[in-house]
N, C-alpha and C positions, 0 to 999 in steps of 0.2 A: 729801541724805537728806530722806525725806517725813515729818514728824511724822502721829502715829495721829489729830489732830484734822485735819489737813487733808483735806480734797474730792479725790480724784482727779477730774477732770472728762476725758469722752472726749473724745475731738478730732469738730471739728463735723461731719463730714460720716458720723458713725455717730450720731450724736443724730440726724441727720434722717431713720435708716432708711435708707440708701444705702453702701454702700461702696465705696473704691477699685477700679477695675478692676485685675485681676492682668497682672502683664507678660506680652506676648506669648513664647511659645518661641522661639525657631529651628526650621525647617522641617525640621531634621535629627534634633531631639532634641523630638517630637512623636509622641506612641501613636497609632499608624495601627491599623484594623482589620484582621482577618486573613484574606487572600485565599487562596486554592490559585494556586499559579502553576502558567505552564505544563507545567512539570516534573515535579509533581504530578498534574497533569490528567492526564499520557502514564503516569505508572507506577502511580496509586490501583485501574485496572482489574488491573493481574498481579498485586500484593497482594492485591486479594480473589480472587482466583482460589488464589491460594497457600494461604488461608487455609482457602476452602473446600477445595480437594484435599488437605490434612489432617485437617479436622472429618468432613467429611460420608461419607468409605471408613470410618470404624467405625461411625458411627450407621446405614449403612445395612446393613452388616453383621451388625450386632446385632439391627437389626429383621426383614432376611430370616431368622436363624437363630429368631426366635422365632415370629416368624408367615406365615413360610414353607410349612412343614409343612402348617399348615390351608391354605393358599392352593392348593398344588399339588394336595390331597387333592377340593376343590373345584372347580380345573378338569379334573381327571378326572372328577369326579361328573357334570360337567355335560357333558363329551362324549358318556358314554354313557348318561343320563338322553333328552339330546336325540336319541337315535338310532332311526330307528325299524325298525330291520335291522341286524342284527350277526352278525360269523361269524368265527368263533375255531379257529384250529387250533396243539395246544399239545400238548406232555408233559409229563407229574407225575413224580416221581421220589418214593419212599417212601423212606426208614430207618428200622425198625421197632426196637424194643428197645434205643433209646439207651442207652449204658453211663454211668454216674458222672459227674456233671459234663456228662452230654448229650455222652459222647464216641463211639468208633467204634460204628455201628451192628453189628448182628448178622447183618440181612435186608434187603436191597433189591429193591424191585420198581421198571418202571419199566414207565407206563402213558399208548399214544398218545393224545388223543382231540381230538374236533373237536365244536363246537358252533355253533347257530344259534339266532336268534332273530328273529322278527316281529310286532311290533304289531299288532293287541294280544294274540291268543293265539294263537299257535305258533310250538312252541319242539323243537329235537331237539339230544340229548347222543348221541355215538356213542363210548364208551370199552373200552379195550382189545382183547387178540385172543386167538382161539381159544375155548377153554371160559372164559377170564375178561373174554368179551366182554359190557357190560353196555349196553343200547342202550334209548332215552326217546324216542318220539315225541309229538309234540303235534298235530295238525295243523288244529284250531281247532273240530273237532267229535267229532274221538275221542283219545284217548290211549294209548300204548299205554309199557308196561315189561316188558321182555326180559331176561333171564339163560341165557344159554349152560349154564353149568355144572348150572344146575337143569332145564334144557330146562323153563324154563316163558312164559309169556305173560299179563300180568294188560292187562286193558281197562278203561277207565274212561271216561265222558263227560269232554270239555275245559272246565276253569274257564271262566266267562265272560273274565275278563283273567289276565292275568300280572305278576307283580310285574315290576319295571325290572330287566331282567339285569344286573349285575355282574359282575366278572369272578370266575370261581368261586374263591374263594380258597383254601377247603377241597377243590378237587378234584371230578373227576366222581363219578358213585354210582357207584365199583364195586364188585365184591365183598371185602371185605375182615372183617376177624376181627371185627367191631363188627359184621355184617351187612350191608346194601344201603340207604343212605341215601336220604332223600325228594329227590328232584331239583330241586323246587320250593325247596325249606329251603336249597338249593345255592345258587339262585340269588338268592335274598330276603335283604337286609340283608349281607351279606358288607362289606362297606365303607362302610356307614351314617355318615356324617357327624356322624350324631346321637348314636352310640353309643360315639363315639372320647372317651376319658379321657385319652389322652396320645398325641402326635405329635413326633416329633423327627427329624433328620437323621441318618445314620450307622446300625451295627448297636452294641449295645452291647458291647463287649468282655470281656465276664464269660460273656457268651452263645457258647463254642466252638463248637456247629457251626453255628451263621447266621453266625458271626467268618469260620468256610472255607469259606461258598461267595461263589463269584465272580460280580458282579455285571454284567448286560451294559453295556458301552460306551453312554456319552451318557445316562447315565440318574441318576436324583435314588435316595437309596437311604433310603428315611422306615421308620423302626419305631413301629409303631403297636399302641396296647394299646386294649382293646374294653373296656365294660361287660359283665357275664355271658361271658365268654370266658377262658380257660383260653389263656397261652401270649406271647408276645407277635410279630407277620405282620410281616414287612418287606416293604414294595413299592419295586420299583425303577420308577418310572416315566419314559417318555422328556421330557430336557428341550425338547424340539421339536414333538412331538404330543400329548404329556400324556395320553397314552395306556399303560396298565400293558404292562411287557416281561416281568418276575419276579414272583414273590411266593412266600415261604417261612415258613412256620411251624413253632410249635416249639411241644411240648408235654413234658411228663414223661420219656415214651421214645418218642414218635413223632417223625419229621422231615419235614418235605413241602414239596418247593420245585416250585412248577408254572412251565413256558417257552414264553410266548405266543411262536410262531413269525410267525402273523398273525396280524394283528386289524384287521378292515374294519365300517368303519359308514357305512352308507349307508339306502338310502328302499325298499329292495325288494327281495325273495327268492326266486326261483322258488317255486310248490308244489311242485314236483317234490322239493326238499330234504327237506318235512317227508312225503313218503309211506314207508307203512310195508307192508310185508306180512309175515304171522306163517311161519314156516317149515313147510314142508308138515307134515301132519302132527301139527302142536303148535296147538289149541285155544286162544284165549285163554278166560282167567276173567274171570268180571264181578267187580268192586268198586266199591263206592262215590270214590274217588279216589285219587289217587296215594302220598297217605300209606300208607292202607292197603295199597295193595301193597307198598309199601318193606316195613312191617313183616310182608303174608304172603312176603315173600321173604325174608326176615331169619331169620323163624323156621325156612323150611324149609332155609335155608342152617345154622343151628346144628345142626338133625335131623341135617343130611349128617356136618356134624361128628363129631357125637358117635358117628354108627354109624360109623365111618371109623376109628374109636379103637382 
């Protein structure tokens, strides 16, 4: 026992700053650093392989479903932004006077028409037949708009350009109870990139008659809502050319699904496409341009109406 007055004193070789060296280990029971053996080197590649063909099938699923929509919408824009000759031949199908819920229609019409277009102005819309034959020529210095049923002929000098043709989503101008739409307003903004508020995959399911129509094979089927637009356009476009096949709209009581049968973009279009000659016999009218005419055929189409009554 050490009395509380006594000096513990350290042993000398810690007084001089030095201490013992610690025993050596055994080479068996010594911490080695940690290597990957070969073992690991052959299976660390099919781990991460494993790991990602779990992670990365929903992240990229999740990202095509979100910004997919705009991406496809895009490379259709720019197929047919970049074209400088385009030739469409399609049929529209109407259902007039949707019931309840947008269910069976009342009246269907069903209207051929084929279209063209050339950089920078001339352009022709040839739709329907017989007396509801509604035909738009452009030919890059005169214009012309035809209606059968009214046997009239409006002329107008040709715009210097043309807006970028789209695929007409709303359909040819034909004669229909709204009157004879401007041709040009057909062709202008229809799928404007700029004006799209919502893009998604699928048709939505509350919506019964876009829900039954059937969509062509190999194609992306995006429902699209506009700014200023009434309704909500499904395009089905092909996933291989990204070029539009379908598109259907929907409004209140109207239904309108047009069927590009072809659609060719190319660099050149005979003249011969956009010639026009007026039917013996039928004068064309001067107007100042093509709006105008839509609306003097519009009114004289309501005239017919009303005395028809």
């Amino acid at each position: 026992m050490v009395d509380d007055e006594d000096e513990i004193v350290a042993p000398a070789s810690e007084r001089d700053g030095w201490k013992l060296p610690a025993p050596e280990l055994p080479e068996d029971r010594r911490l080695k650093p940690w290597r990957p053996g070969l073992r690991f080197a052959r299976q660390w590649p099919v781990l991460l392989g494993l790991l990602l063909a779990i992670v990365l099938p929903p992240l990229i699923w999740v990202g095509w479903m979100h910004f997919g929509p705009r991406l496809l919408l895009g490379q259709m824009a720019h197929k047919y932004a970049s074209a400088r000759a385009l030739e469409i031949t399609a049929t529209m199908r109407e259902d007039l006077g949707l019931g309840g819920d947008n269910g069976p229609a009342r009246y269907r019409r069903t209207v051929p028409f084929s279209l063209g277009y050339a950089a920078p102005n001339r352009y022709y819309c040839r739709a329907g037949e017989g007396s509801g034959r509604v035909v738009t020529v452009i030919d890059g210095e005169v214009a012309f708009m035809a209606v059968a049923r009214l046997s009239a002929v409006y002329r107008c000098a040709a715009p210097k350009r043309l807006p970028r043709v789209w695929p007409p989503l709303v359909g040819p101008p034909t004669v229909g109870a709204g009157g004879v739409a401007d041709p040009l307003a057909l062709v202008a903004g229809e799928a404007d990139r700029a004006g799209v508020t919502r893009a998604r995959f699928g048709v939505d399911p509350h919506q019964e008659w876009l829900r039954g129509i059937a969509g062509p094979p190999g194609a992306w089927a995006l429902s699209v809502e506009q700014a200023g637009r009434e309704g909500t356009v499904v395009l089905w476009i092909d996933r291989h050319t990204h070029l539009l096949r379908q598109a259907a709209v929907e409004t209140e009581y109207i239904g309108r699904v047009i069927t590009y049968e072809t659609t060719a973009l190319s660099a050149f279009l005979p003249p011969e496409d956009f010639h026009y000659v007026p039917p013996p016999g039928l004068r064309p009218i001067a107007v100042p341009d093509l709006a105008t005419a839509s609306a003097a055929l519009s009114a004289r189409l309501a005239a017919q109406i009303r005395e028809s009554r």
